[in-house]
C-alpha positions as CSV (number, residue, x, y, z in Angstrom):
1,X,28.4,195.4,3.5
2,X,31.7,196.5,1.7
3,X,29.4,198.0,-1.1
4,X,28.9,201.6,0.5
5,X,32.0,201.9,1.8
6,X,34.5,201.3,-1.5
7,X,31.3,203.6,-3.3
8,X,32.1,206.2,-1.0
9,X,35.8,205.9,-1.6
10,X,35.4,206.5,-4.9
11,X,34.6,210.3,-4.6
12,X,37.3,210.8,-1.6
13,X,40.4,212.2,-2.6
14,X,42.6,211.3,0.0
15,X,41.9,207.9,-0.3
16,X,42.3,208.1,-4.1
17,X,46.0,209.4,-4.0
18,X,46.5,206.4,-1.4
19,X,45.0,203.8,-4.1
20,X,47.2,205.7,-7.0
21,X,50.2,205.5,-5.2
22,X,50.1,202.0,-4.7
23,X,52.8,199.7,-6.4
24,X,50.4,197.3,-7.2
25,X,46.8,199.3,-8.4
26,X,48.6,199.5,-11.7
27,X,48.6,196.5,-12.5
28,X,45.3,195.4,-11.4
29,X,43.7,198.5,-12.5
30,X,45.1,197.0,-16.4
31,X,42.5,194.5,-15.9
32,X,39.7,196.7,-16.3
33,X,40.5,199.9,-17.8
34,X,42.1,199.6,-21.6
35,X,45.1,202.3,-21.5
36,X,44.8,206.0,-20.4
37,X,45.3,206.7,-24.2
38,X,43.8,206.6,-27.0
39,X,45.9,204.7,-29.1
40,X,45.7,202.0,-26.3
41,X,42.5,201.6,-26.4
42,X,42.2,201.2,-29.9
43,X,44.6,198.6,-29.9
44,X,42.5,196.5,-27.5
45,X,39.5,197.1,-30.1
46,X,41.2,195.6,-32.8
47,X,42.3,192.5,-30.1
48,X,38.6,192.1,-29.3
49,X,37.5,192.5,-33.2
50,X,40.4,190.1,-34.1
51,X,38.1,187.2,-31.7
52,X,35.2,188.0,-32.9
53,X,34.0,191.0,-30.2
54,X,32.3,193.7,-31.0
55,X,32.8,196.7,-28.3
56,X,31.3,199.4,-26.5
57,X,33.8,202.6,-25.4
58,X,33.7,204.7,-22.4
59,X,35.7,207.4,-22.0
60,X,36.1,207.5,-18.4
61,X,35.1,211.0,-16.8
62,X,31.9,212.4,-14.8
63,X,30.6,214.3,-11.8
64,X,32.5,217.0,-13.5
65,X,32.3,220.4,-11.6
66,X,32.3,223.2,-14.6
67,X,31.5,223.7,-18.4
68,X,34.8,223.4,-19.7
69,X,35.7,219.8,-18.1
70,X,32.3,219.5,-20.1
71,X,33.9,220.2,-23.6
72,X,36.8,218.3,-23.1
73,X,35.0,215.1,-22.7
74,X,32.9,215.9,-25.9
75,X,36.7,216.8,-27.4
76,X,37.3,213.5,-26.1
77,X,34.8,211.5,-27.8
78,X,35.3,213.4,-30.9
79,X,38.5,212.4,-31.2
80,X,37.5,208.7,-30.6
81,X,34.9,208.9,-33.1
82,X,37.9,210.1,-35.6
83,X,40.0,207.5,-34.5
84,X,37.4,205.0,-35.0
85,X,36.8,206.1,-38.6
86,X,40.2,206.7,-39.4
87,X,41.0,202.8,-38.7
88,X,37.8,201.2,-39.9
89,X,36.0,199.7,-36.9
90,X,33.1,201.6,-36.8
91,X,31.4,198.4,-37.8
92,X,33.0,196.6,-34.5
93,X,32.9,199.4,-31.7
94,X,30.1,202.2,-30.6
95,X,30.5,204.4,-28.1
96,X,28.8,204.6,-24.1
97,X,28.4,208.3,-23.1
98,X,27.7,209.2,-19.4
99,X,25.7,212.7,-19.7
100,X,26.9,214.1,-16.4
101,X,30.4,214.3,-18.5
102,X,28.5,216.3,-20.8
103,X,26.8,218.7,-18.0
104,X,23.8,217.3,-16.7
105,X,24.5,218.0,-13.3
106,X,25.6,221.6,-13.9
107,X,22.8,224.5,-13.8
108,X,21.2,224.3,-17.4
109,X,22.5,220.6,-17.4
110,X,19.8,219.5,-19.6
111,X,20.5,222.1,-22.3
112,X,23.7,221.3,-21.7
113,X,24.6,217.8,-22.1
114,X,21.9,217.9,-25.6
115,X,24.1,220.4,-26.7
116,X,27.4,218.7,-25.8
117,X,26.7,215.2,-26.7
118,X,25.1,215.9,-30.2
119,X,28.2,216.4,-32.3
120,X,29.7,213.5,-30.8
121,X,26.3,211.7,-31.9
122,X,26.5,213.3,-35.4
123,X,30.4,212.3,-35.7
124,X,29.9,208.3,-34.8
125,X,27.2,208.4,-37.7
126,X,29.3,209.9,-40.3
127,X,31.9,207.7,-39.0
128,X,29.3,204.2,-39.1
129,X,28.7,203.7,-35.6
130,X,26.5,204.9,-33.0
131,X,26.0,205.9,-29.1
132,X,24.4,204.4,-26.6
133,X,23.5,207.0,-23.4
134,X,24.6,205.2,-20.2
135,X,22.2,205.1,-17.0
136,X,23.5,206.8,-14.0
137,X,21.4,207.3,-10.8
138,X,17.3,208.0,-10.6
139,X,17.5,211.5,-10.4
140,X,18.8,211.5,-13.9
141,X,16.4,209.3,-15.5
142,X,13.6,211.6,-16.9
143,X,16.7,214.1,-18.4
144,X,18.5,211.0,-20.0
145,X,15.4,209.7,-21.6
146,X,14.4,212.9,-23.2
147,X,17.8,213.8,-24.8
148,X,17.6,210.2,-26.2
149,X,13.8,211.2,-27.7
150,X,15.7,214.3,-29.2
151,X,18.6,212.4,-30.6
152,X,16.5,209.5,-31.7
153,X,14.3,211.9,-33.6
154,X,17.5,212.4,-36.1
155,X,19.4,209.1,-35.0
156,X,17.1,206.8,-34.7
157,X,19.9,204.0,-33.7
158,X,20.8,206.0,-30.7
159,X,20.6,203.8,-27.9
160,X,20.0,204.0,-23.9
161,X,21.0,201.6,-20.8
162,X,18.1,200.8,-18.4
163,X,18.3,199.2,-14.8
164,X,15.8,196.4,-13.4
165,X,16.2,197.7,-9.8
166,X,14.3,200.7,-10.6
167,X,10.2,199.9,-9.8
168,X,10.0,202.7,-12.9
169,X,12.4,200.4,-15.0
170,X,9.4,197.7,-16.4
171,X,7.6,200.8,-17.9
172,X,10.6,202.2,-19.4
173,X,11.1,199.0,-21.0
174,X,7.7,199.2,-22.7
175,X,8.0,202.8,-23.5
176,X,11.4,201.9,-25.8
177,X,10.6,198.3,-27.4
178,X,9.7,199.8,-30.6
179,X,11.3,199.2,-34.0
180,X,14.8,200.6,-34.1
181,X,15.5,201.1,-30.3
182,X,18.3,199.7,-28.6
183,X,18.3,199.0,-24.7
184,X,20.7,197.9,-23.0
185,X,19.7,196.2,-19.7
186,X,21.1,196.2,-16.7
187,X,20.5,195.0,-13.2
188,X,22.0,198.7,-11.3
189,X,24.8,199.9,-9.5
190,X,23.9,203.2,-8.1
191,X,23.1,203.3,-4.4
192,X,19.3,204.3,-4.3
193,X,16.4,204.4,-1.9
194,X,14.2,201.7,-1.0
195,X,11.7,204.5,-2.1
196,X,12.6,204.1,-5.9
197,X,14.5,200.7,-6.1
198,X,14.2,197.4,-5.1
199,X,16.9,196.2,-2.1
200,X,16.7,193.0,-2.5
201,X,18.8,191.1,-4.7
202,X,16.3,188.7,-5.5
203,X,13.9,191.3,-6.3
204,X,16.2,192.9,-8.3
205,X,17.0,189.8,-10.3
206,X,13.1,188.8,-10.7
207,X,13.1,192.7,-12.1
208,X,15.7,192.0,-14.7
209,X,13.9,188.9,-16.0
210,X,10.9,190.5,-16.3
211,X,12.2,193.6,-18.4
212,X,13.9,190.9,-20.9
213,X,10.7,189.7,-21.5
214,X,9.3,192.7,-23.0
215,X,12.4,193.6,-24.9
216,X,12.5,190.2,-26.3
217,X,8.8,190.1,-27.1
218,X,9.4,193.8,-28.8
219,X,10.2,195.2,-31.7
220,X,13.5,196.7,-30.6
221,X,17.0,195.0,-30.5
222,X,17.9,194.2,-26.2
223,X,21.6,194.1,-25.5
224,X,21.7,191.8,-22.5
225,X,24.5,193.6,-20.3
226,X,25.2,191.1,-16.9
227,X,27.6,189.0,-15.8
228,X,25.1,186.4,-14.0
229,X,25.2,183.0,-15.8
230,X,21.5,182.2,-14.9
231,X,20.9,185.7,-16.4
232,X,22.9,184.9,-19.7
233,X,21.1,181.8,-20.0
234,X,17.6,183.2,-19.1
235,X,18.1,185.7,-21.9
236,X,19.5,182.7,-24.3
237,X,16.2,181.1,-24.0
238,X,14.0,184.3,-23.9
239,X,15.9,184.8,-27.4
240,X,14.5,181.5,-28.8
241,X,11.0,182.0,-27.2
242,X,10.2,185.0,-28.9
243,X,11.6,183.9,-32.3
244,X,15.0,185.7,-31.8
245,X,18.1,185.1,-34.4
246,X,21.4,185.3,-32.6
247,X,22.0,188.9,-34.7
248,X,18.8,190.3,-33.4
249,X,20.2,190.5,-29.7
250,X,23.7,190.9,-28.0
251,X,25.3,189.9,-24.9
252,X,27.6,192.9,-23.1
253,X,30.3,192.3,-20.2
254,X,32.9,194.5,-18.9
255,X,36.3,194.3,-20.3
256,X,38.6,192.5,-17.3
257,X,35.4,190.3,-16.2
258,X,34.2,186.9,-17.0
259,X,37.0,186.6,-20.1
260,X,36.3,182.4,-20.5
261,X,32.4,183.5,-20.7
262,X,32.8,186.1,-23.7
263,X,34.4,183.5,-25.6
264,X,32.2,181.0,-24.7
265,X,29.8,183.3,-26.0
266,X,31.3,183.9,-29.2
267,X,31.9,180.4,-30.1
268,X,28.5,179.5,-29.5
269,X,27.6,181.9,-32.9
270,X,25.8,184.8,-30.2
271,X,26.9,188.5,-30.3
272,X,29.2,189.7,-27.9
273,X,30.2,193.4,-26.6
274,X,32.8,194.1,-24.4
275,X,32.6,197.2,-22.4
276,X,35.7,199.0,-22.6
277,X,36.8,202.3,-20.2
278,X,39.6,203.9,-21.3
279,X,41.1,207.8,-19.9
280,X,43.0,209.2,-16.6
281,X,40.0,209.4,-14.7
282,X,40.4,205.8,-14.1
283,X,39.8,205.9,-10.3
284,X,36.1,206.5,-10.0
285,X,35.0,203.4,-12.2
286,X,37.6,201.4,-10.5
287,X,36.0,201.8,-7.3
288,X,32.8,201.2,-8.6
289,X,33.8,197.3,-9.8
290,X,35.3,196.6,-6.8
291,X,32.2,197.4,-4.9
292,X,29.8,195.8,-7.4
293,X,31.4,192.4,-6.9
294,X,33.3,191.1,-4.3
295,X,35.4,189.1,-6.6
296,X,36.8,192.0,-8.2
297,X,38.0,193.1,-4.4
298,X,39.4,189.7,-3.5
299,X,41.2,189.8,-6.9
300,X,42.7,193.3,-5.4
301,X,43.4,192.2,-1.9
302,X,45.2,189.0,-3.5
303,X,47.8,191.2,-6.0
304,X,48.1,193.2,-2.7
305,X,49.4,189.9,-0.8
306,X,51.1,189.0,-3.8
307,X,52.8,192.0,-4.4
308,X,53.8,193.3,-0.6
């Protein structure tokens, strides 16, 4: 029931300078989001890389209102990919882009975000890594896809994000288990209509397994984003049904979530990639965690006890 509400926190600003201003959100935001800076994030990276993690950075910004907030986040990016050359760890870390910080939403967003988004694609190849285009909600879908067809067409590892919950989502999945793609899946977090999504958790979940099949039986390499132990083990023995080595598929979690899990993980011999948000625009995705799983909140409320 919470869901809705903290997801319509996130885009109030009143309730945003309340959350800022709190003693304690620092603290707790530290959990999930790796620094505000770049250097900060890096040195998480090379943390995660130093146990055996590979990563995936995001640099927090979207539902941006005009062109130029547009070029900064490509700036942004840019400057990660040169960081992430500069220091070696192209080989451990790609990066997630969200196209709506490229444009999308803006008149011409299309155009826009394609233009945007293909230096920084260009960049993580000269620098050896890659991009994977993060999902965001089902009006978006057809426009995401196609800029990934354009960008695959040079950059063939570029990858996307797709989420069970859509009823469109299993097609999808066939559409991009060729050789060479990379999907990562994803169970959803967007609030969308019963009219293009499933409501039910159980649905959703039945959704997800299904999917994993036809990545696993594909061609492509799946990247297993969830947090659900039955879903991590599910996609354990999916790998070995369909003939899988552990370096032909990856685990992803969120930095901040499920820690003992990732480790677990990596001990076992399987590939791990931690999602990691870093930037000022912090507020938005932290809103967005608490409302995706209550344990995040209760962690909140509890530093709040703590703390008061």
């Amino acid at each position: 029931m919470l869901g809705p509400v903290l997801l319509a926190a996130a885009r109030s600003d009143s309730i945003r300078r309340v959350v800022s201003a709190a003693p304690v959100t620092r603290p707790v935001v530290d959990r999930f989001v790796a620094g505000e800076r770049l250097d900060a994030s890096m040195a998480v990276v090379r943390s995660l890389a130093d146990r055996g993690m590979e990563v995936t950075l995001d640099h927090l910004g979207e539902d941006i209102t005009d062109p130029a907030e547009a070029l900064r986040n490509r700036d942004a990016y840019l400057q990660l990919t040169a960081a992430l050359k500069d220091l070696g760890l192209g080989g451990r870390a790609e990066m997630s882009v969200k196209l709506s910080a490229f444009g999308q939403a803006l008149p011409g967003g299309h155009e826009l975000a394609l233009k945007n988004v293909t230096p920084v694609v260009e960049a993580a190849a000269e620098a050896g890594t890659t991009v994977t285009l993060d999902m965001e909600d089902h009006t978006t879908v057809d426009s995401t896809l196609a800029i990934l067809g354009e960008l695959r067409a040079r950059f063939p590892q570029t990858g996307a994000v797709l989420q069970s919950y859509l009823f469109r989502t299993e097609d999808d999945c066939r559409a991009l288990a060729g050789e060479g793609s990379r999907v990562r899946l994803v169970k959803g977090a967007y609030k969308e209509p019963a009219t293009v999504a499933f409501q039910d958790k159980r649905e959703v979940d039945k959704a997800y397994v299904r999917c994993l099949k036809i990545l696993m039986a594909g061609e492509g390499y799946p990247m297993v984003g969830s947090h659900d132990p039955r879903m991590v083990a599910i996609g354990q023995e999916l790998g070995r049904r369909f003939g899988r080595k552990p370096a032909d598929y990856e685990f992803q979690m969120l930095y901040g979530i499920r820690e003992t899990e990732q480790e677990r993980l990596v001990t076992e011999g399987h590939r791990m990639r931690v999602y990691i948000p870093y930037g000022t625009d912090w507020y938005g995705y932290f809103m967005r965690r608490l409302a995706e799983r209550p344990a995040n909140l209760a962690f909140f409320l509890r530093s709040l006890v703590t703390k008061s």
